[in-house]
C-alpha positions as CSV (number, residue, x, y, z in Angstrom):
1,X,114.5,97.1,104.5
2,X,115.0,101.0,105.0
3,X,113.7,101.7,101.7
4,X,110.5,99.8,102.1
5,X,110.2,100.9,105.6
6,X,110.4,104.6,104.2
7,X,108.1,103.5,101.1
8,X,105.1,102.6,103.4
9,X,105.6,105.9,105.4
10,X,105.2,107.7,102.3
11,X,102.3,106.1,101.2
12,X,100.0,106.7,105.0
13,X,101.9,110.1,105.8
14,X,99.0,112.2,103.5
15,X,96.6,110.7,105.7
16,X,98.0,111.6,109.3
17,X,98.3,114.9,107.7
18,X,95.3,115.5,106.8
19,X,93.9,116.9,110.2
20,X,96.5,119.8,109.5
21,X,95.2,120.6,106.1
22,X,91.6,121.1,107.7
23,X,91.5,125.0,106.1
24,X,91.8,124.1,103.0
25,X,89.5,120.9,103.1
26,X,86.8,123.1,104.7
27,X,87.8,125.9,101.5
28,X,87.2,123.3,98.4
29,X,84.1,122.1,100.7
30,X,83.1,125.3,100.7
31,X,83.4,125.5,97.0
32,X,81.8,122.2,95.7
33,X,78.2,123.4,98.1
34,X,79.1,126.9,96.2
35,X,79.4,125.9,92.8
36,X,75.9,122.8,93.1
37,X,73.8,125.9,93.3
38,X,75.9,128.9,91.7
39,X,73.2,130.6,89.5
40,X,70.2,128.7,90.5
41,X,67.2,131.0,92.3
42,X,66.6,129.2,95.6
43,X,70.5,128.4,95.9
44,X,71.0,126.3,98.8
45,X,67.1,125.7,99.0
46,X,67.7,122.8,96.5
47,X,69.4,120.8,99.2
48,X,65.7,120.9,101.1
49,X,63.3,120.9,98.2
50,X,65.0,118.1,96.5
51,X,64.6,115.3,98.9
52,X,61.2,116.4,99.9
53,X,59.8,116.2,96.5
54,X,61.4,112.6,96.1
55,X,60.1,111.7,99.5
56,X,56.7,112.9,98.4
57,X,56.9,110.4,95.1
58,X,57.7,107.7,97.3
59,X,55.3,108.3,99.6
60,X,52.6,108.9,97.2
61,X,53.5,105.7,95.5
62,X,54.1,102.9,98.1
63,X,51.9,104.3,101.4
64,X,49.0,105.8,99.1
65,X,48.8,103.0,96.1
66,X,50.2,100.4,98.1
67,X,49.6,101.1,101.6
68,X,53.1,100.1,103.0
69,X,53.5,101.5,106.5
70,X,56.2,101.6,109.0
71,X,54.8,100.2,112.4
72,X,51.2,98.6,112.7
73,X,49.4,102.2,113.3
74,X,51.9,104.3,111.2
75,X,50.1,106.5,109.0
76,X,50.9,107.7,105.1
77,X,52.8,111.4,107.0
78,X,54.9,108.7,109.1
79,X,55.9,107.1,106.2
80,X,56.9,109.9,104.9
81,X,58.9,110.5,108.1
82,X,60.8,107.1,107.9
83,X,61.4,107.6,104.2
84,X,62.9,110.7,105.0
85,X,65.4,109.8,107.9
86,X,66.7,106.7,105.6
87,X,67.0,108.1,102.3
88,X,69.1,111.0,103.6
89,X,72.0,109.3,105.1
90,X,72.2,107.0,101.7
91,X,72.0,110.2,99.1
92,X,74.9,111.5,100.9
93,X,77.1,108.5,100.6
94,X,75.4,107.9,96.8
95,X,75.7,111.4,96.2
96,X,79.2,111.6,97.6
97,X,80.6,108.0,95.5
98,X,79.3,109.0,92.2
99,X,80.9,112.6,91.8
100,X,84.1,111.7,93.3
101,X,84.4,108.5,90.5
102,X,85.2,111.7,87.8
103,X,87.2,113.8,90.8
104,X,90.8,113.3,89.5
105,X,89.6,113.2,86.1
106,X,87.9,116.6,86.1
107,X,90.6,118.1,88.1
108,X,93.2,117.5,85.6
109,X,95.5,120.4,86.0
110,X,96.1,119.8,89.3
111,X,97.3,116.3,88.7
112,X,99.5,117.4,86.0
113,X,101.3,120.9,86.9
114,X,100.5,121.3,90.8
115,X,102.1,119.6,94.2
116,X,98.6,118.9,95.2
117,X,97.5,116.8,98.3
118,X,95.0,114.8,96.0
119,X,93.2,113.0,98.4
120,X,91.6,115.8,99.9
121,X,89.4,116.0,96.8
122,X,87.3,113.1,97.4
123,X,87.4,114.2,101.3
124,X,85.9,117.3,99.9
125,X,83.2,116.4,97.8
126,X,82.0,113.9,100.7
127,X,81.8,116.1,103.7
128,X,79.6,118.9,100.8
129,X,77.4,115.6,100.6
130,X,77.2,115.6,104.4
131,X,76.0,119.0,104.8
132,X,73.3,118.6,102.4
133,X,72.3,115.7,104.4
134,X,72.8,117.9,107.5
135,X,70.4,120.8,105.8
136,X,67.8,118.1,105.0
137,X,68.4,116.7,109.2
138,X,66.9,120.2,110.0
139,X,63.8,120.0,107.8
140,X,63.3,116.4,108.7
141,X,63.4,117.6,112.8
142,X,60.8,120.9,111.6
143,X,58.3,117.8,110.3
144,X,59.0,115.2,112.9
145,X,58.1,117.8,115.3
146,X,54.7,118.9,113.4
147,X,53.8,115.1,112.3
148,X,55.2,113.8,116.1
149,X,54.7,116.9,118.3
150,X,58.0,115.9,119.4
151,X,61.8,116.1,118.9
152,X,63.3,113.4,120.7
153,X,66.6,113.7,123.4
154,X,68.3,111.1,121.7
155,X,69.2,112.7,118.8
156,X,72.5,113.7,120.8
157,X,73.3,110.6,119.3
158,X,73.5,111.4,116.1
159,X,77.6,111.9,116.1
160,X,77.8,108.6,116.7
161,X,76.2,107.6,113.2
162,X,78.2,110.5,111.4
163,X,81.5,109.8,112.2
164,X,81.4,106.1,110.8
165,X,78.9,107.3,108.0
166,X,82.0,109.8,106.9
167,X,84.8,106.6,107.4
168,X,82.9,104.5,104.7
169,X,82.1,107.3,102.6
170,X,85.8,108.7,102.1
171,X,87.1,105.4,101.7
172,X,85.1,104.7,98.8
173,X,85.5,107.6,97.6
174,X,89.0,107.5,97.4
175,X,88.9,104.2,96.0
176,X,86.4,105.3,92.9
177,X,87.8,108.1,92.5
178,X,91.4,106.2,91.5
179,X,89.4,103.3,89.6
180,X,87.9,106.7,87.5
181,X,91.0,107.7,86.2
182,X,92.0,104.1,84.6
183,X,88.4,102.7,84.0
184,X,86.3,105.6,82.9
185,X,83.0,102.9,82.8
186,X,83.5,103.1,86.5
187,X,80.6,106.3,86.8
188,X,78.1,104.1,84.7
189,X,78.8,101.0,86.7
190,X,78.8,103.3,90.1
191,X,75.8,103.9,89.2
192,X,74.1,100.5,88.6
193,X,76.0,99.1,91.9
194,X,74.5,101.9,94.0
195,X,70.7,101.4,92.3
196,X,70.7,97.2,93.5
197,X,72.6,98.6,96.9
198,X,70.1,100.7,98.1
199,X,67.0,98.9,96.9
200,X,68.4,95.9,99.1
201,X,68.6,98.5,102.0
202,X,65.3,98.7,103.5
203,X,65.3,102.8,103.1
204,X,61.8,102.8,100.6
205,X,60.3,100.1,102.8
206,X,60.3,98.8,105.9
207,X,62.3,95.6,106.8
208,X,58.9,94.1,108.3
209,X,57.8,93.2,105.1
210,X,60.7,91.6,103.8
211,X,59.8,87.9,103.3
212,X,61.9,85.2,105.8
213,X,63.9,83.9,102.8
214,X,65.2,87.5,102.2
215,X,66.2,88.4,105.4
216,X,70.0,87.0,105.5
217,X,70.5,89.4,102.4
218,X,68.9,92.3,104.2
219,X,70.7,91.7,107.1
220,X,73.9,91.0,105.8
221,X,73.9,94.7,104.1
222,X,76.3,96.7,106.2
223,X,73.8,100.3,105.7
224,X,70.6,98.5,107.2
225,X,72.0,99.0,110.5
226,X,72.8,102.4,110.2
227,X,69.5,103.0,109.0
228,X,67.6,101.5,111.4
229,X,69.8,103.5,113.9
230,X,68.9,106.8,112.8
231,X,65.1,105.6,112.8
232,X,65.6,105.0,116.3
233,X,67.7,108.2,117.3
234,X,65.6,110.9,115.3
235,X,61.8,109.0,115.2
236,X,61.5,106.4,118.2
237,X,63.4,108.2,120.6
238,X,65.2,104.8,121.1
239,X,69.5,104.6,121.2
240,X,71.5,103.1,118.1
241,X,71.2,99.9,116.9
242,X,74.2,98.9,119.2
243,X,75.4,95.7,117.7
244,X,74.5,96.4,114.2
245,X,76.4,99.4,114.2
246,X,79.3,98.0,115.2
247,X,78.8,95.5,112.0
248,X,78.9,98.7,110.4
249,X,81.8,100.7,111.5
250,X,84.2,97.5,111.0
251,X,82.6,97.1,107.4
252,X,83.3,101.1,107.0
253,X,87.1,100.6,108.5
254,X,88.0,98.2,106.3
255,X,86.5,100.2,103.2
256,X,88.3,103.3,104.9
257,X,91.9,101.6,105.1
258,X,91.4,99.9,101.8
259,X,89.9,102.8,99.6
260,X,93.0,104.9,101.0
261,X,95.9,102.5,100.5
262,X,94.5,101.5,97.1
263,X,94.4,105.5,96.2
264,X,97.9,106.6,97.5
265,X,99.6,103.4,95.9
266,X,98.0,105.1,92.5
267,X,98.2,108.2,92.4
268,X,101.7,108.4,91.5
269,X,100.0,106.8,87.5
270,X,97.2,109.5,87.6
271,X,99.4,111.9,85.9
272,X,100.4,109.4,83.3
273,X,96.8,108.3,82.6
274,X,95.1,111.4,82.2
């Protein structure tokens, strides 16, 4: 009884501990926004310019071909607005689930020859994928304030979203990043699973035009909620989606308690595997 007690200490102490390994969480953060745009002209620019240029596509293709709006008197430029707000909370979490599936893997050496607090890796790489989300916040505020002539109060609330944004994102990054090192298909089927997940998240259109016989699935996805709250923080000037956001932040506990328990009763095979 000792041993297990002492067993399933070992396996949640990395996690109380990581509030004191905060300095060298914020240093490898540091590094992965670093080394994205080491070399590159515009550097950190990329984290703006890239999102705009897909939010221009989209909007040239579904609010100028096909005439979607969000709203009844929403124009092409407020399209462009709501495309914005949704697509950047769900690149970060894609962004921040696809490179940590090949984390452990590319950081061989320190699974191999180092006493290294692995799971900070995956926390890592997801909180660099926040503050590219957080660089494109600022240029989605500098157009919401040209478009809207506004900037509205309640983005105060906009911790709120974050905190259980970063819960569902570092649990499923901890828990592809482990299923990388023993299935290395994981980053191509990553990949496909996020493609069908975010095209059933209303983020490139708006959940008015979902048809009736869709709408359990659409409501039913955990990210819709937190979607439609940042919508109502940054471009209604309305407060979260209350009870849809608590859908969400049990949904990202579970993923969080799961995706961490399934990495630290792992890692001790990574070694052997790689």
């Amino acid at each position: 009884m000792i041993s297990a007690q002492t067993a399933r200490r070992a396996v949640w102490r990395p996690l109380w501990e990581l509030p004191a390994r905060f300095d060298l969480i914020s240093s490898l953060t540091r590094r992965e926004i670093a080394t994205r745009y080491k070399g590159s002209v515009l550097g950190i620019i990329w984290a703006v310019i890239t999102p705009v240029v897909t939010i221009a596509t989209f909007t040239l293709i579904f609010a100028g071909i096909f005439g979607a709006r969000f709203g009844a008197t929403g124009t092409g430029w407020e399209f462009a607005l709501y495309l914005f707000c949704g697509v950047l909370p769900w690149t970060a979490f894609q962004e921040a689930v696809q490179l940590s599936s090949q984390k452990i893997v590319s950081q061989a050496n320190l699974v191999k020859r180092v006493v290294f607090p692995l799971e900070i890796l995956p926390v890592a790489q997801s909180l660099a994928s926040l503050a590219n989300q957080l660089f494109g916040t600022v240029a989605l505020l500098a157009l919401a304030l040209i478009i809207q002539h506004t900037i509205h109060p309640t983005i105060l609330w906009l911790p709120v979203l974050i905190i259980p944004q970063l819960l569902l994102t570092f649990g499923a990054a901890w828990l592809v990043a482990s299923l990388g090192v023993f299935l290395r298909d994981i980053v191509q089927g990553i990949a496909l699973l996020l493609m069908v997940w975010m095209y059933l998240t209303p983020i490139i259109y708006p959940e008015s035009i979902v048809p009736d016989r869709f709408r359990p699935f659409i409501s039913a996805n955990p990210f819709t909620p937190l979607i439609r709250s940042y919508r109502n923080i940054m471009l209604e000037g309305a407060q979260p989606d209350w009870r849809g956001l608590a859908y969400f932040a049990g949904f990202a506990l579970v993923v969080f308690i799961f995706g961490y328990w399934w990495f630290a009763r792992t890692r001790k095979n990574f070694a052997d595997v790689i």
